[in-house]
C-alpha positions, 0 to 999 in steps of 0.5 A, spaced: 142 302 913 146 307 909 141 313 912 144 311 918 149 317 919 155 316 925 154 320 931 160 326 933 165 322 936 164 315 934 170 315 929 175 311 933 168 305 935 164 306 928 165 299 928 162 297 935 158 303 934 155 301 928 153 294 930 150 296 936 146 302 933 144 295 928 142 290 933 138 295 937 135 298 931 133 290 928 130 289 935 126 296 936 123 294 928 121 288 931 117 290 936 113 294 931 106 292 929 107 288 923 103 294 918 108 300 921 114 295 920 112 293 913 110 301 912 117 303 914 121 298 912 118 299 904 119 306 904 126 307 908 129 302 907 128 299 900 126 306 897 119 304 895 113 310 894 107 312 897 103 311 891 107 305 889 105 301 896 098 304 896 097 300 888 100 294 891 096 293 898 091 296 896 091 301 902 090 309 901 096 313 902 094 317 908 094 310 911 101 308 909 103 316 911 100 314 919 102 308 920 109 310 918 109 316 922 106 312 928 112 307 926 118 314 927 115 315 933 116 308 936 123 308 934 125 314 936 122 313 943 126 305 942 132 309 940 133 315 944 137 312 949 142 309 945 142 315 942 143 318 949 148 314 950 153 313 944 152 321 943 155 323 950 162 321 948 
């Protein structure tokens, strides 16, 4: 989770501030429909390419392109309140 960048004003509560952010994240993950999550979670997380993914599954890469995109507009409808909340202070 190292693209997690801290927030302004969450040096004194980082720690806190980051489990918190880690949990919701893992949560909203888990929420997504397994094809976007699996999508997501190889290419921002483990690094994986586009055409290295689309070999392996044998899924085109415009489908992997969509399927993420429809995973990032989920998670930033999951996490915009948190990120409401931990951005006010």
């Amino acid at each position: 989770m190292g693209r997690l960048a801290p927030f302004s004003g969450w040096r004194d509560r980082r720690p806190l501030t980051r489990s918190v952010l880690l949990e919701e994240l893992d949560a909203a993950l888990e929420d997504l429909p397994e094809e976007q999550r699996d999508v997501f979670v190889a290419h921002e997380i483990e690094g994986r390419r586009f055409r290295e993914l689309s070999e392996a599954t044998g899924v085109s890469v415009n489908t992997l392109l969509s399927r993420k995109r429809y995973a990032v507009l989920q998670l930033r409808r999951r996490l915009q309140a948190i990120y409401d909340e931990f951005g006010k202070n």
